[in-house]
PDB file with SEQRES, HELIX, SHEET and CRYST1 records, atoms N, CA, C and O in Angstrom:
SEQRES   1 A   87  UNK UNK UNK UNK UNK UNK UNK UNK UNK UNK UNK UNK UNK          
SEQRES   2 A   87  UNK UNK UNK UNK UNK UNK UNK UNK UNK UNK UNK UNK UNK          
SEQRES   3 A   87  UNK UNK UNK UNK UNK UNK UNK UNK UNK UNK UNK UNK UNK          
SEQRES   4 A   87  UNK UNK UNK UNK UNK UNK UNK UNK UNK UNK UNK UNK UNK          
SEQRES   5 A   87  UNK UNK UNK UNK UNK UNK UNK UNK UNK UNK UNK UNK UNK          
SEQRES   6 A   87  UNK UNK UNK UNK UNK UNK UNK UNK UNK UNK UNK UNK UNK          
SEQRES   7 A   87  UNK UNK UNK UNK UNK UNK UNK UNK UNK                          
HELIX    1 AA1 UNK A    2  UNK A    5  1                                   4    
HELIX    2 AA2 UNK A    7  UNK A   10  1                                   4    
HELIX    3 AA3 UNK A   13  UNK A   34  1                                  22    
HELIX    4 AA4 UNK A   64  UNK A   84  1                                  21    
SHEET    1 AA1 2 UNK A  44  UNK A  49  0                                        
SHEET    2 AA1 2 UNK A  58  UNK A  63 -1                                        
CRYST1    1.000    1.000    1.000  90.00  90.00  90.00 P 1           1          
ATOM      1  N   UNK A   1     -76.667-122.041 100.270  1.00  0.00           N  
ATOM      2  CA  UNK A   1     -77.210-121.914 101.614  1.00  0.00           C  
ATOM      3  C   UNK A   1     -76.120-122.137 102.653  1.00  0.00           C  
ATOM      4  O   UNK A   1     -76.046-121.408 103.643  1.00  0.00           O  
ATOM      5  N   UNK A   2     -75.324-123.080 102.447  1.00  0.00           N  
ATOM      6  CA  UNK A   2     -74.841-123.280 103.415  1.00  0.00           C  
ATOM      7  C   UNK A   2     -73.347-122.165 103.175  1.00  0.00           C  
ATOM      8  O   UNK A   2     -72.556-121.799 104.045  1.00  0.00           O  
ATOM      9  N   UNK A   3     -73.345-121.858 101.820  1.00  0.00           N  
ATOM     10  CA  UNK A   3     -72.094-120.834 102.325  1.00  0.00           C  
ATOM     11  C   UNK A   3     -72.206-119.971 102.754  1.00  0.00           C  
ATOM     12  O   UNK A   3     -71.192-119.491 103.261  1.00  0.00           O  
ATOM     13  N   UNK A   4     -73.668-119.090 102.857  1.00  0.00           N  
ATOM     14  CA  UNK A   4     -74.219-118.143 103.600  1.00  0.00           C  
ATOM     15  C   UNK A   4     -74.196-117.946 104.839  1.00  0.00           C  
ATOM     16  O   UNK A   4     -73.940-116.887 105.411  1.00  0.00           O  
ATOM     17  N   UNK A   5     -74.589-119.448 105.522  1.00  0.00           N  
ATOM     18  CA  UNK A   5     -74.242-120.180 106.489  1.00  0.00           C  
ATOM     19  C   UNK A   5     -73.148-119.604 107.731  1.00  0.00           C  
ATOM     20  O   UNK A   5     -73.150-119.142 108.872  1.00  0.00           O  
ATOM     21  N   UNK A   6     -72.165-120.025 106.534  1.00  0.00           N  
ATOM     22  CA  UNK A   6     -70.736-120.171 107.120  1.00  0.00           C  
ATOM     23  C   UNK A   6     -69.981-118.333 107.238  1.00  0.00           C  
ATOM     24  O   UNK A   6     -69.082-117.997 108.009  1.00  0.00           O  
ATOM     25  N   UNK A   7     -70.829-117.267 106.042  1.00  0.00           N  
ATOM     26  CA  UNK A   7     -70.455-116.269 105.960  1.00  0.00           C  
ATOM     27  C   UNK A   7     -71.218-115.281 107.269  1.00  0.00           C  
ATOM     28  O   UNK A   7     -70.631-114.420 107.923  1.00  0.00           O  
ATOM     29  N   UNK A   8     -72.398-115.613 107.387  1.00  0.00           N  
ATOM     30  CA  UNK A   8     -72.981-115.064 108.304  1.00  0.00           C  
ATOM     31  C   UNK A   8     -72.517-115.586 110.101  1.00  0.00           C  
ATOM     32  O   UNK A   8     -72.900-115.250 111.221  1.00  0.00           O  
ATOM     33  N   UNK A   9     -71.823-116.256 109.723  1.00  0.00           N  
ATOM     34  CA  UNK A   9     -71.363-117.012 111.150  1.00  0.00           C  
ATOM     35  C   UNK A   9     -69.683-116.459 111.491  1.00  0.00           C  
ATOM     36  O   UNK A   9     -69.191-116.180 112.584  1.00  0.00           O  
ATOM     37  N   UNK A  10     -68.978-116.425 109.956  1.00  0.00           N  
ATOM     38  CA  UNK A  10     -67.575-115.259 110.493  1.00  0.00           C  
ATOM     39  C   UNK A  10     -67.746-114.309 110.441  1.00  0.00           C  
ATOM     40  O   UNK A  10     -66.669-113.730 110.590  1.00  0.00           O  
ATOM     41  N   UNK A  11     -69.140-113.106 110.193  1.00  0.00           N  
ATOM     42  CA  UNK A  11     -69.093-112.067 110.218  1.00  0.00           C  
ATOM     43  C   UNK A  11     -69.772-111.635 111.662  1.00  0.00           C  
ATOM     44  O   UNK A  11     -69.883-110.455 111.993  1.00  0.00           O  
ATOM     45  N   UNK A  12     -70.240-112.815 112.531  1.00  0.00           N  
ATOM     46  CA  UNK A  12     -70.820-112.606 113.670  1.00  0.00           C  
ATOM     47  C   UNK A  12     -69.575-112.974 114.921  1.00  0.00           C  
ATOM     48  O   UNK A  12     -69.566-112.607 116.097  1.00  0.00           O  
ATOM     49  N   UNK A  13     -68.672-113.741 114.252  1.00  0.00           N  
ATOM     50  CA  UNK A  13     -67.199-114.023 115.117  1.00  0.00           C  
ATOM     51  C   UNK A  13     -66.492-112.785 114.479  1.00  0.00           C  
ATOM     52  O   UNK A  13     -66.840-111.660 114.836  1.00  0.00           O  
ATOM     53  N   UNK A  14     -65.992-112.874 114.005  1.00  0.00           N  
ATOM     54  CA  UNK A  14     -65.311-111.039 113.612  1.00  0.00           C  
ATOM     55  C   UNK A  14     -65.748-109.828 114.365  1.00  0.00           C  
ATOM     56  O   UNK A  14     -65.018-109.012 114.927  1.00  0.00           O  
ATOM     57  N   UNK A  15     -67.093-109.833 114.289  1.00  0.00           N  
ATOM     58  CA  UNK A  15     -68.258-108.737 115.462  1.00  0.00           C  
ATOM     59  C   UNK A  15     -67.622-109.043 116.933  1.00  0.00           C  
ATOM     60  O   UNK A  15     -66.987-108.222 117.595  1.00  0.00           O  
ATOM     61  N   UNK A  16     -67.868-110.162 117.253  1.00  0.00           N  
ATOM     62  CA  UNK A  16     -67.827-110.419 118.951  1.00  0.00           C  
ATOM     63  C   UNK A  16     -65.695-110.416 119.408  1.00  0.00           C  
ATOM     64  O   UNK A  16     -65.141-110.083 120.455  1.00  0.00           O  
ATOM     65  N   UNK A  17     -65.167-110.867 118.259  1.00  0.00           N  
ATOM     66  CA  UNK A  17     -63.913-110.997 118.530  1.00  0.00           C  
ATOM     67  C   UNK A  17     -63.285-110.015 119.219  1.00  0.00           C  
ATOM     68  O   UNK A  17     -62.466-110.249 120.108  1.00  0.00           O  
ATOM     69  N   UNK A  18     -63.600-108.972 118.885  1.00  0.00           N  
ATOM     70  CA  UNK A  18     -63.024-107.557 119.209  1.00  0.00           C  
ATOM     71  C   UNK A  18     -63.410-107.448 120.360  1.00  0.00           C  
ATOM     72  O   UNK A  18     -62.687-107.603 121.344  1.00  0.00           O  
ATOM     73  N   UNK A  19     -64.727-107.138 120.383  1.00  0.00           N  
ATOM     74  CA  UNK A  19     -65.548-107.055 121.984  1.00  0.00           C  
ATOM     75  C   UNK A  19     -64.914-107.967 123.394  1.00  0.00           C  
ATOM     76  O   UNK A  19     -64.459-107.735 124.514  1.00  0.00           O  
ATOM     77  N   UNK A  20     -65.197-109.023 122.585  1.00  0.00           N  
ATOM     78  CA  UNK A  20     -64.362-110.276 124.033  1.00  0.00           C  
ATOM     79  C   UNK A  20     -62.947-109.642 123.849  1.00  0.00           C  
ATOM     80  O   UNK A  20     -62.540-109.471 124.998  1.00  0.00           O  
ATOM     81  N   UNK A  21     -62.179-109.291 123.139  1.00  0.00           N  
ATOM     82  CA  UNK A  21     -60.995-108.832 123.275  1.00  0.00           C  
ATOM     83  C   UNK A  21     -60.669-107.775 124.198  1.00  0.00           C  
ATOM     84  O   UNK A  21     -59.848-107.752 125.114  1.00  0.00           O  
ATOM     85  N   UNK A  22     -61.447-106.933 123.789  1.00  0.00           N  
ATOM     86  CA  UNK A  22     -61.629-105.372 124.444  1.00  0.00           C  
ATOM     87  C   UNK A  22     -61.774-105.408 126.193  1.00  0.00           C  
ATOM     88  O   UNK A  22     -61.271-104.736 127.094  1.00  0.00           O  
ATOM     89  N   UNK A  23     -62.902-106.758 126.137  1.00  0.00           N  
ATOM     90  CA  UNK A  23     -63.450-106.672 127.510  1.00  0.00           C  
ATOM     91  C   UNK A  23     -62.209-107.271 128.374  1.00  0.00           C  
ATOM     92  O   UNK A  23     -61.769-106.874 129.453  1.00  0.00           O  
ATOM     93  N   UNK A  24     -61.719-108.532 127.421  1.00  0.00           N  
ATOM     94  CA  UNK A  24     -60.872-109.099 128.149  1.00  0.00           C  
ATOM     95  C   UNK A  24     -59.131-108.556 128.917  1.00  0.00           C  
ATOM     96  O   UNK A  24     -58.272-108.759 129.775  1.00  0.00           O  
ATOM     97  N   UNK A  25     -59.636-107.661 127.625  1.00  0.00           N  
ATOM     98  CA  UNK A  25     -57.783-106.469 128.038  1.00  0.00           C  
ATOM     99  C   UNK A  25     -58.684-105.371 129.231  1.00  0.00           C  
ATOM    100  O   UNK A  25     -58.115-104.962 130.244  1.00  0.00           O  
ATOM    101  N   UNK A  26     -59.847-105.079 128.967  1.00  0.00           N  
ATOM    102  CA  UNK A  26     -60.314-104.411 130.632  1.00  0.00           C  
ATOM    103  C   UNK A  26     -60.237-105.235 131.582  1.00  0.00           C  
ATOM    104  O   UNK A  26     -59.929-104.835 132.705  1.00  0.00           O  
ATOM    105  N   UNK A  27     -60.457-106.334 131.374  1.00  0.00           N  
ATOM    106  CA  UNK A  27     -60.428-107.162 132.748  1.00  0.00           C  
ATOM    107  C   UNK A  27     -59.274-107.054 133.177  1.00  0.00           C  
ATOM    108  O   UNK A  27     -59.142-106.421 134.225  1.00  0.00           O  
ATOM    109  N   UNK A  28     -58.133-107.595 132.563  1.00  0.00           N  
ATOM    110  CA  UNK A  28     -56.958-107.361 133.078  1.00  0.00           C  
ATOM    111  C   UNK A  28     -56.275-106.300 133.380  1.00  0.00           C  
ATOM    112  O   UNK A  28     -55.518-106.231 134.348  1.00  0.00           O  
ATOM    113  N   UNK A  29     -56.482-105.432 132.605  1.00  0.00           N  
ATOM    114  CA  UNK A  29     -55.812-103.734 133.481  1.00  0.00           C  
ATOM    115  C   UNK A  29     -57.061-103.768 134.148  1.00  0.00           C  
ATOM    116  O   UNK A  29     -57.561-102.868 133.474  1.00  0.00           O  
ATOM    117  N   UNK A  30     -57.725-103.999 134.723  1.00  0.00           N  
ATOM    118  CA  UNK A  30     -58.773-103.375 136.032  1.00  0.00           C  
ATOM    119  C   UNK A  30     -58.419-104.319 137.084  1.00  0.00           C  
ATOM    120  O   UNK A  30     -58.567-103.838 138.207  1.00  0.00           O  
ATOM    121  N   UNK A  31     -58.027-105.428 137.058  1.00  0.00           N  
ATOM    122  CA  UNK A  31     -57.691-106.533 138.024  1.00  0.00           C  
ATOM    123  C   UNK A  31     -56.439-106.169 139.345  1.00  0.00           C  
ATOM    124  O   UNK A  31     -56.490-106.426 140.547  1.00  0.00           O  
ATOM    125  N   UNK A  32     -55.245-105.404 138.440  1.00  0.00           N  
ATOM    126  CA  UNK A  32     -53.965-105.350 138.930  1.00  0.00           C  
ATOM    127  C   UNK A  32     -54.614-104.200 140.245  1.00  0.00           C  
ATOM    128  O   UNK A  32     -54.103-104.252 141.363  1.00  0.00           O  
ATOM    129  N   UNK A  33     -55.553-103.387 140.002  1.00  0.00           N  
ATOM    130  CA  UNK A  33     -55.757-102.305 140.380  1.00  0.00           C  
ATOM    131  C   UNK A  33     -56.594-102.436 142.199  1.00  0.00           C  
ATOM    132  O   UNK A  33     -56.290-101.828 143.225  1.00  0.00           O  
ATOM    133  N   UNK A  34     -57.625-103.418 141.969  1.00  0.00           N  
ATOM    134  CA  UNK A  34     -57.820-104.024 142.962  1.00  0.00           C  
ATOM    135  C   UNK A  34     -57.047-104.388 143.983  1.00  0.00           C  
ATOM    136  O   UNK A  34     -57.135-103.908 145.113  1.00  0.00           O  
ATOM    137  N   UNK A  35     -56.308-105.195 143.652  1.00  0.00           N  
ATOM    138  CA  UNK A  35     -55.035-105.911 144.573  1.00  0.00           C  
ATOM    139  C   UNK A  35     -53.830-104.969 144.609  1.00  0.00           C  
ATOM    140  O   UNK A  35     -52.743-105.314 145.072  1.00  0.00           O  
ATOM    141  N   UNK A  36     -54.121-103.577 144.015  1.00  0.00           N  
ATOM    142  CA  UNK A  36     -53.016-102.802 144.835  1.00  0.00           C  
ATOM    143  C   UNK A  36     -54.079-101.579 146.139  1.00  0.00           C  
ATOM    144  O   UNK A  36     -53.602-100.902 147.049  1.00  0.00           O  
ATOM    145  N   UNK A  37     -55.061-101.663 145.864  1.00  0.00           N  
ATOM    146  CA  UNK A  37     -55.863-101.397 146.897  1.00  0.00           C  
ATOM    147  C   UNK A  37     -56.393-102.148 148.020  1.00  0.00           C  
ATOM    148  O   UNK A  37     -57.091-101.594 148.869  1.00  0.00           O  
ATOM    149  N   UNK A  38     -56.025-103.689 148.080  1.00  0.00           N  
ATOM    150  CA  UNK A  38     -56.502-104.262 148.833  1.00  0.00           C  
ATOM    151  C   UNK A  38     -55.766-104.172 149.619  1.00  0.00           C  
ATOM    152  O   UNK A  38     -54.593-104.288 149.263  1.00  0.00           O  
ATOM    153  N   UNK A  39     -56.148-103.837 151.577  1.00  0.00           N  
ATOM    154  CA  UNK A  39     -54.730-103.906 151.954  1.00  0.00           C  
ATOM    155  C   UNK A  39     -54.792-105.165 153.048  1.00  0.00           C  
ATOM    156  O   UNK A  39     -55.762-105.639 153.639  1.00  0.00           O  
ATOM    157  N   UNK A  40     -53.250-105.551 153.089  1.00  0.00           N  
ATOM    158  CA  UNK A  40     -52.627-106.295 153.947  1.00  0.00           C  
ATOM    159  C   UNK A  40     -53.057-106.693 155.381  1.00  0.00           C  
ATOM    160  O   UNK A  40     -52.866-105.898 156.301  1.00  0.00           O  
ATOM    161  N   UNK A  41     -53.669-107.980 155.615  1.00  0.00           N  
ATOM    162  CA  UNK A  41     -54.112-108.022 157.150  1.00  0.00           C  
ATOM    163  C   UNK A  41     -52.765-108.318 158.238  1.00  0.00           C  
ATOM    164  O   UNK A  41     -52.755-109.534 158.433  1.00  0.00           O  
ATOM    165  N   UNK A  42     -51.823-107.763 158.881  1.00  0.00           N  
ATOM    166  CA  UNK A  42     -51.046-107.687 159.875  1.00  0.00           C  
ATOM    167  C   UNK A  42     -51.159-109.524 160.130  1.00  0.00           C  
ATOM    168  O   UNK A  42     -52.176-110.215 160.195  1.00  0.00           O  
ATOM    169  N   UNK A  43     -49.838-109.898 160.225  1.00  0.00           N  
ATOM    170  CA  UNK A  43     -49.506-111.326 160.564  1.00  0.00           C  
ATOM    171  C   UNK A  43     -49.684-111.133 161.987  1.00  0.00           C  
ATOM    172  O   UNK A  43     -49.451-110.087 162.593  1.00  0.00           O  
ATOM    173  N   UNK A  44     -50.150-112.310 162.517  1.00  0.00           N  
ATOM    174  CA  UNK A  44     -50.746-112.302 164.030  1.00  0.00           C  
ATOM    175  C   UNK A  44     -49.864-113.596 164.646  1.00  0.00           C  
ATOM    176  O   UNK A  44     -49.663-114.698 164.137  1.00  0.00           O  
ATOM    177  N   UNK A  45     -49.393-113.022 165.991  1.00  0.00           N  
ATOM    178  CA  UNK A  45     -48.082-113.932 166.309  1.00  0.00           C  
ATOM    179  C   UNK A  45     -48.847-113.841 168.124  1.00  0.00           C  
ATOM    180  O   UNK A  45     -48.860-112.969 168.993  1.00  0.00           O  
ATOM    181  N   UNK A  46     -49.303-115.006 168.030  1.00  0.00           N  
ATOM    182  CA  UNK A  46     -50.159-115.743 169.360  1.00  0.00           C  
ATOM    183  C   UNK A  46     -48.423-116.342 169.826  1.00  0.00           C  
ATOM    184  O   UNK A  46     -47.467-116.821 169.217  1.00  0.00           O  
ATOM    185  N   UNK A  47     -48.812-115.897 171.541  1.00  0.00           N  
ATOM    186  CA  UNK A  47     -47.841-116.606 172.672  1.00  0.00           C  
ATOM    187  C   UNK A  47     -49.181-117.114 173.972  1.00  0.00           C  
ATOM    188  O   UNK A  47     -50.306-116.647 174.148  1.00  0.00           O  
ATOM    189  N   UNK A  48     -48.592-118.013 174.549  1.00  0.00           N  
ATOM    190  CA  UNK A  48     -49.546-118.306 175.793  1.00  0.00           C  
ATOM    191  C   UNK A  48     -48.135-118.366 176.812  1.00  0.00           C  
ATOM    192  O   UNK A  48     -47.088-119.012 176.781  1.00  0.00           O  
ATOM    193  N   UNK A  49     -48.750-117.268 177.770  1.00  0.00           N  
ATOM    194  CA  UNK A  49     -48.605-116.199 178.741  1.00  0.00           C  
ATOM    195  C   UNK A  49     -48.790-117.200 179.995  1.00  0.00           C  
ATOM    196  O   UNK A  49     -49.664-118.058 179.873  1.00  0.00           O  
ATOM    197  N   UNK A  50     -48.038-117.161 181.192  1.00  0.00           N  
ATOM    198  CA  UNK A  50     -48.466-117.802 182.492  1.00  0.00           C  
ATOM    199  C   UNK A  50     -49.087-116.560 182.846  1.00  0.00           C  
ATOM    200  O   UNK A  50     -48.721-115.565 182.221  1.00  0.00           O  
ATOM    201  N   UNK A  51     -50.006-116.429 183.782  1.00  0.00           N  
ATOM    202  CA  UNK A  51     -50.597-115.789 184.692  1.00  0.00           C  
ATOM    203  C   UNK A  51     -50.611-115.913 185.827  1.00  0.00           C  
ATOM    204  O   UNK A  51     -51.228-116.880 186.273  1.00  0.00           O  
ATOM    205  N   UNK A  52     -50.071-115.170 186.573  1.00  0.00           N  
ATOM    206  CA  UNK A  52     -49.533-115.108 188.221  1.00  0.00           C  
ATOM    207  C   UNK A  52     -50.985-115.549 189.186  1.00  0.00           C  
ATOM    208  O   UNK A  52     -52.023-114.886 189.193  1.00  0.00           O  
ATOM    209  N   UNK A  53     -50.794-116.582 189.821  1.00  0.00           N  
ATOM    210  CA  UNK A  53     -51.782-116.881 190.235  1.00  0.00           C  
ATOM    211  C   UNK A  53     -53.043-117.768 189.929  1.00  0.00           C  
ATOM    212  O   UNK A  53     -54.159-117.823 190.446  1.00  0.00           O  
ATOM    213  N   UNK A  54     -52.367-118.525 188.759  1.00  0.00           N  
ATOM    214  CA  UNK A  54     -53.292-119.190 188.351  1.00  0.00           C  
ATOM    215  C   UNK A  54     -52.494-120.717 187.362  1.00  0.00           C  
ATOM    216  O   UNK A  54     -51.321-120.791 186.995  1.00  0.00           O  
ATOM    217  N   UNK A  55     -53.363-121.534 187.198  1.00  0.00           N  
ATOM    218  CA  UNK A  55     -52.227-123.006 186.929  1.00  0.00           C  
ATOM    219  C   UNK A  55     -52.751-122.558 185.448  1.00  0.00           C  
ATOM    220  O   UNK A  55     -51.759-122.722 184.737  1.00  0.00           O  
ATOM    221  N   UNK A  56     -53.847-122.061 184.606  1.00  0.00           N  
ATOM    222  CA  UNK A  56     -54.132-121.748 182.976  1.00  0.00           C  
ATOM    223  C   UNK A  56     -53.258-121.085 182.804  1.00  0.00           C  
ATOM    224  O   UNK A  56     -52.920-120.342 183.725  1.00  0.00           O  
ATOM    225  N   UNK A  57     -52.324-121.070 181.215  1.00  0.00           N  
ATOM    226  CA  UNK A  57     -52.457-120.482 181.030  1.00  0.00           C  
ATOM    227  C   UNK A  57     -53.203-119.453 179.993  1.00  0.00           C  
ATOM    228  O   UNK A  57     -54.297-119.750 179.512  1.00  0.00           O  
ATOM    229  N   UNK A  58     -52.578-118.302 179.705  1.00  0.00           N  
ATOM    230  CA  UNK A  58     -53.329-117.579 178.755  1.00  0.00           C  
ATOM    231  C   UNK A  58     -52.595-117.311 177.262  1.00  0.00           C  
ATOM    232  O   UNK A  58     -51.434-116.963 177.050  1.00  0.00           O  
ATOM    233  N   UNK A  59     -53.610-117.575 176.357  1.00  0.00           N  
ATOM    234  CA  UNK A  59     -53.325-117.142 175.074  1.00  0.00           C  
ATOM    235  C   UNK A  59     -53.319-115.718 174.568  1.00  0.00           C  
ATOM    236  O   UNK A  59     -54.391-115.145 174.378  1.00  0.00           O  
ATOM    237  N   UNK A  60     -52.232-115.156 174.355  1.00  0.00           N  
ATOM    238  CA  UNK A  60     -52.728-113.608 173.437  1.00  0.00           C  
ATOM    239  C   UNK A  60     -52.472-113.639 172.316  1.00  0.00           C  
ATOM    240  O   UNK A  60     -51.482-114.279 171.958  1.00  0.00           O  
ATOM    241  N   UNK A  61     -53.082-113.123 171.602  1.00  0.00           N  
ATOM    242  CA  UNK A  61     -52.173-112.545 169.627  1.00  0.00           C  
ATOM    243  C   UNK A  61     -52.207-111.360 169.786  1.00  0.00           C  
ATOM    244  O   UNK A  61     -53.034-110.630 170.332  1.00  0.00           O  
ATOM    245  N   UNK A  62     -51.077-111.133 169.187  1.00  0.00           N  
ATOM    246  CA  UNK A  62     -50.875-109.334 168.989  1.00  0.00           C  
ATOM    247  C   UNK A  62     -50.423-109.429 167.405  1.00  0.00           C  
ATOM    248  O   UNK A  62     -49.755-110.326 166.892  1.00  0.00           O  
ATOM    249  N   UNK A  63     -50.821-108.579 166.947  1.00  0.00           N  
ATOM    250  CA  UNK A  63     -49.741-108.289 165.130  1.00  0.00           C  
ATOM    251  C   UNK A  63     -48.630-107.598 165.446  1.00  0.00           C  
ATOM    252  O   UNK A  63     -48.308-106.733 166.261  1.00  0.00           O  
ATOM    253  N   UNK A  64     -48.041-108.331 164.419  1.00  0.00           N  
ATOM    254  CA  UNK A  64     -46.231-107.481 164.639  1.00  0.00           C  
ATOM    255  C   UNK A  64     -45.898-106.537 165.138  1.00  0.00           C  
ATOM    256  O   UNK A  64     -45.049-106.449 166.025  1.00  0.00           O  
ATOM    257  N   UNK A  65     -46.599-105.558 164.584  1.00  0.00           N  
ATOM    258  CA  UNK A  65     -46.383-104.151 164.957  1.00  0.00           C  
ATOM    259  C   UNK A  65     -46.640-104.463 166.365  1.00  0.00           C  
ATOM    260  O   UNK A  65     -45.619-104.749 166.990  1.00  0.00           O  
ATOM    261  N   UNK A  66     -47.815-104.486 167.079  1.00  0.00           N  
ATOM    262  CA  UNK A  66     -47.516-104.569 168.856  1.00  0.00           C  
ATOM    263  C   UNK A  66     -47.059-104.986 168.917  1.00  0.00           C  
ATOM    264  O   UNK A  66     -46.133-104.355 169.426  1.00  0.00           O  
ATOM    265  N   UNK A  67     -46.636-106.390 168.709  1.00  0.00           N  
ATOM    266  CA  UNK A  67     -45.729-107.091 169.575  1.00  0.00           C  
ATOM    267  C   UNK A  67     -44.368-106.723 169.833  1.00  0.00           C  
ATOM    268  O   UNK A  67     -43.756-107.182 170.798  1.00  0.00           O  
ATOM    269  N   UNK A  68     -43.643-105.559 168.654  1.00  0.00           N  
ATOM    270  CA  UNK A  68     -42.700-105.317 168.825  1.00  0.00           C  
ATOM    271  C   UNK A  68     -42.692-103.504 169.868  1.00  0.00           C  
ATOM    272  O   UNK A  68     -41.791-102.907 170.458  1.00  0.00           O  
ATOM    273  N   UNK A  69     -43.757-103.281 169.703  1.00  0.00           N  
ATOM    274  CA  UNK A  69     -44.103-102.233 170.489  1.00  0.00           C  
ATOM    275  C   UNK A  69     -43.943-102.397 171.834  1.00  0.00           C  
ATOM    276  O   UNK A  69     -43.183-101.671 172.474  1.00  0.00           O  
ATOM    277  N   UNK A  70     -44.751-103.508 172.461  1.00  0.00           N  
ATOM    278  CA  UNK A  70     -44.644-103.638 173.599  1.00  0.00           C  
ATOM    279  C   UNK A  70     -43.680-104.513 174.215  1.00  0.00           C  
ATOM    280  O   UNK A  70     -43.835-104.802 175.402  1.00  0.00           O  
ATOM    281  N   UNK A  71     -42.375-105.129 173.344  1.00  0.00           N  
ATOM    282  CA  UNK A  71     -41.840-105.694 173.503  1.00  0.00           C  
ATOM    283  C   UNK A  71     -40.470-104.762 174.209  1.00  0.00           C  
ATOM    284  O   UNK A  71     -39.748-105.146 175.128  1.00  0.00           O  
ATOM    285  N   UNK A  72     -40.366-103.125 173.284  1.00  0.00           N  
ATOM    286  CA  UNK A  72     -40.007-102.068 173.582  1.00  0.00           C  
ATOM    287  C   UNK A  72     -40.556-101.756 175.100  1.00  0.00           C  
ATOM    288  O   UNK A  72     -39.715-101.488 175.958  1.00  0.00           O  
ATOM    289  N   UNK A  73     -41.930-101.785 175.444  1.00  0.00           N  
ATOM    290  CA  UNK A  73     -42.107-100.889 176.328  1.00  0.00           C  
ATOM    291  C   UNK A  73     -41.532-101.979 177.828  1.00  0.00           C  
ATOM    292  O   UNK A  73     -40.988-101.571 178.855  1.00  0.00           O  
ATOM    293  N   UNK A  74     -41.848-103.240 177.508  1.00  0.00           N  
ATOM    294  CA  UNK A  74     -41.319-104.021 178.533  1.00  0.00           C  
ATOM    295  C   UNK A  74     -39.454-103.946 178.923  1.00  0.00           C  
ATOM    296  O   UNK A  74     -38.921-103.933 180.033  1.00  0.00           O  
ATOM    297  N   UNK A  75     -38.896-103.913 177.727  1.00  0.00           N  
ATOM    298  CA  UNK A  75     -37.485-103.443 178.507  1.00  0.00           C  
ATOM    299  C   UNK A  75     -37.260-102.253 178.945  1.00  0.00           C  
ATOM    300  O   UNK A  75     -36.409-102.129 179.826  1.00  0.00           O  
ATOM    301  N   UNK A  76     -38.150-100.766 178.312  1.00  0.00           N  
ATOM    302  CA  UNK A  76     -37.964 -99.525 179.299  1.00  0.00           C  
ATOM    303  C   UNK A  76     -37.908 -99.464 180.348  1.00  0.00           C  
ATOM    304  O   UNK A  76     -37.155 -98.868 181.117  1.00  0.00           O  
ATOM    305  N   UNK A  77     -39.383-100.602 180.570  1.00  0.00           N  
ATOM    306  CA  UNK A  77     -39.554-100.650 181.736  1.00  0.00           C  
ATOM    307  C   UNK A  77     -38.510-101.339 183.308  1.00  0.00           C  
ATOM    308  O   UNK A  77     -38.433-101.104 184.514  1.00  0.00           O  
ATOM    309  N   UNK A  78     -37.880-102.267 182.292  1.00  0.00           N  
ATOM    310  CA  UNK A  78     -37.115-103.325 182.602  1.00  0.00           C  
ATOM    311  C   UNK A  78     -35.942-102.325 183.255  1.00  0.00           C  
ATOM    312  O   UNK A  78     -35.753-102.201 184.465  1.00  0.00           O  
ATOM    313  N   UNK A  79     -35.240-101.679 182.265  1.00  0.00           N  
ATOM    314  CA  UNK A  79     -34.014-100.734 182.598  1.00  0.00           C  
ATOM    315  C   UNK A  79     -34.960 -99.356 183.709  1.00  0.00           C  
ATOM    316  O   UNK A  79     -34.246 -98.508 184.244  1.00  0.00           O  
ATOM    317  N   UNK A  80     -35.427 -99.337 183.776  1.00  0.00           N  
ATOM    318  CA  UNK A  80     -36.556 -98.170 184.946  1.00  0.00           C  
ATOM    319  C   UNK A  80     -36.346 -98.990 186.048  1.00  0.00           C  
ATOM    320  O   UNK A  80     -35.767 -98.573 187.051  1.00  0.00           O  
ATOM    321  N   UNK A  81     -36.699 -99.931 185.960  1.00  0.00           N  
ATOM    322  CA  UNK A  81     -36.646-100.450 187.483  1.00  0.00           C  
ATOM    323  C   UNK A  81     -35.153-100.495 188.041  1.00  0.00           C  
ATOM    324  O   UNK A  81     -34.759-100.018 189.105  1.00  0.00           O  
ATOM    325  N   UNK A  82     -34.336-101.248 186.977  1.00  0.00           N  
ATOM    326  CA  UNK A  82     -33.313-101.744 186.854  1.00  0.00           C  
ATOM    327  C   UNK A  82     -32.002-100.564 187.738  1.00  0.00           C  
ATOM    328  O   UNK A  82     -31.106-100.883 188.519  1.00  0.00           O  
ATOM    329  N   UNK A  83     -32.457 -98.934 187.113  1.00  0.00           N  
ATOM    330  CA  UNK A  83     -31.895 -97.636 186.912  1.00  0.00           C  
ATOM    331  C   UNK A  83     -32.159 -97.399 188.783  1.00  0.00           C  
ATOM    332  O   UNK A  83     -31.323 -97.288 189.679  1.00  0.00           O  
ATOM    333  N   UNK A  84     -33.959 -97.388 188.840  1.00  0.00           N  
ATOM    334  CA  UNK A  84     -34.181 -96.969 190.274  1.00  0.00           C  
ATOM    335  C   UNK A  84     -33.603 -98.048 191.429  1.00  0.00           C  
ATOM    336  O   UNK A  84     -33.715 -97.531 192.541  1.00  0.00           O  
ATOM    337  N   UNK A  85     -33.092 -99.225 191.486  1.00  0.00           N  
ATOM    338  CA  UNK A  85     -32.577-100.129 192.696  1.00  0.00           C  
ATOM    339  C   UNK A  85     -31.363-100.141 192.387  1.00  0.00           C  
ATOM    340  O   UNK A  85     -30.795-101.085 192.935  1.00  0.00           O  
ATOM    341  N   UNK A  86     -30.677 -99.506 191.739  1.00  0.00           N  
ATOM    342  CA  UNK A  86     -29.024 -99.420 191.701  1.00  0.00           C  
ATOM    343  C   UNK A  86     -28.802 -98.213 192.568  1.00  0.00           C  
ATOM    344  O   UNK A  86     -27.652 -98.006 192.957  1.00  0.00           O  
ATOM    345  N   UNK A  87     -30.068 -97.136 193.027  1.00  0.00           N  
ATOM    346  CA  UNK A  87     -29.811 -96.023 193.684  1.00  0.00           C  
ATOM    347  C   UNK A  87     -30.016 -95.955 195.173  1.00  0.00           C  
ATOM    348  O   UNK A  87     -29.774 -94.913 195.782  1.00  0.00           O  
TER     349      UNK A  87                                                      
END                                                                             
């Protein structure tokens, strides 16, 4: 009885071994796949701003990308002015 036991119990671990195996090697190639689809939330780079006219000031965040955008458009602007009072 009891070696029956013991035979009917590795032939039911032998059965499932594979399976948890199988599932477990899907889990992992399906995992990587996720996290190359997940995408990236933009790092957010907060400055607090005086505001003309007022003793608060103000907080903005911009993500990188603007901030370096408009960081551009502020010296165009800078050399524009700069260009028109030299004339």
């Amino acid at each position: 009885m009891f070696l029956s036991a013991m035979l009917a119990a590795t032939v039911l671990m032998a059965d499932t071994t594979p399976a948890a195996a199988a599932s477990t090697t899907a889990k992992t190639a399906e995992a990587p796949a996720p996290a190359a689809k997940k995408t990236e939330k933009p790092k957010l780079i907060c400055k607090t701003e005086s505001v003309t006219g007022s003793m608060m000031p103000k907080k903005t965040c911009y993500s990188s990308d603007d901030l370096a955008q408009r960081q551009q458009e502020e010296r165009q602007n800078l050399e524009r002015i700069q260009t028109l009072s030299n004339h």
